[in-house]
N, C-alpha and C positions, 0 to 999 in steps of 0.2 A: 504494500500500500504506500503511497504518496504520503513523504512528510508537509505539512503546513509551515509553508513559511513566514515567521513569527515579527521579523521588523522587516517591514518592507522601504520607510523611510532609508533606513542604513543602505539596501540593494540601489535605491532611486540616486542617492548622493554618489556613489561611487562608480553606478554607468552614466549621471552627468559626468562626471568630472573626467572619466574614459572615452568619454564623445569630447569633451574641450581638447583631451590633449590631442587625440587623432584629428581633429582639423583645425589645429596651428600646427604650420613647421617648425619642425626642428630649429632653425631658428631664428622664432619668434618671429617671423612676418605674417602676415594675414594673407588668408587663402589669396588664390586671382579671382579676377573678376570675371565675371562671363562673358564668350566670345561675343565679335560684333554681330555673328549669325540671329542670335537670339536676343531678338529686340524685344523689348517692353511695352507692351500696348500701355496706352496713358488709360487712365480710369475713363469711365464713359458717364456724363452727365447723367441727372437722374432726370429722366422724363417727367411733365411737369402735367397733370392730367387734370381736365378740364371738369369741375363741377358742374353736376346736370342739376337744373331749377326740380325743387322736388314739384310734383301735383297735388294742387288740392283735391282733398276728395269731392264728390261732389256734394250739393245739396241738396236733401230729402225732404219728401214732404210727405206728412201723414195722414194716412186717408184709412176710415174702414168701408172693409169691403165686405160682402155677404157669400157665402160657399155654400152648395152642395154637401152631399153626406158624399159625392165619387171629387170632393177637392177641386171641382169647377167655380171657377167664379161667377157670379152670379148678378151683382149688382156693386156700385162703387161710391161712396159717399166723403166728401169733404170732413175734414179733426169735427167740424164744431155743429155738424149735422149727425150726432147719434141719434138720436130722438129717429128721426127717418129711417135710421139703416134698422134702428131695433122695431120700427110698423110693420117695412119690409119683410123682416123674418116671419112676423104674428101673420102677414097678409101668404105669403108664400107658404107658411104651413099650413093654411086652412084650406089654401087651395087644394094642396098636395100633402100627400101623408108623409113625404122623407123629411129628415131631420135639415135644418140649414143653422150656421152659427156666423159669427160675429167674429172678423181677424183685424187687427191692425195690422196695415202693408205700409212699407215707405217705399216711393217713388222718385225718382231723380225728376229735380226741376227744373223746368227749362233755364237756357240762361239767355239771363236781359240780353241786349245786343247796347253798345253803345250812345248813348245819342251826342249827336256834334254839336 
């Protein structure tokens, strides 16, 4: 079985210091430089990337609407006509024996256009 070895700091200092002396010479000059083959690309600017305008969402409007019991819509009423959408239902069940109910839907609203 493999022993564990116990200081690994001590191992780390001493193949530094065995990589320092194999590349300085003998001596004491500093390695060469590298040939003129092997050019050095300069760093390449960082691209500078254009912020997109975020979108507003748009705006809703809320309206209820009247359903079938098969999720059909039925009838469509403006926020501050409940009173009508809930006749609607009493009128439409007497007519008909299926169930109808009452959903708040919201709607994208038109948008104004400028005026000059």
């Amino acid at each position: 079985m493999a022993r564990r070895v116990l200081n690994r700091r001590e191992m780390r200092k001493a193949a530094d210091q065995a990589e320092s002396q194999s590349t300085s010479s003998p001596d004491g000059a500093t390695p060469a430089p590298p040939k003129k083959g092997a050019k050095a690309k300069p760093a390449a600017a960082p691209k500078v990337r254009k912020t997109r305008k975020k979108k507003e969402p748009p705006r809703l409007c809320a309206r209820w609407a009247v359903f079938d019991a098969a999720m059909k819509q039925v009838a469509v009423f403006d926020y501050n006509q409940r009173g009508e959408a809930d006749q609607k239902i009493v009128d439409l069940t007497a007519k008909k024996k299926s169930p109808y109910f009452l959903q708040l839907i919201k709607e994208p609203m038109a948008v104004p256009t400028p005026a000059e």
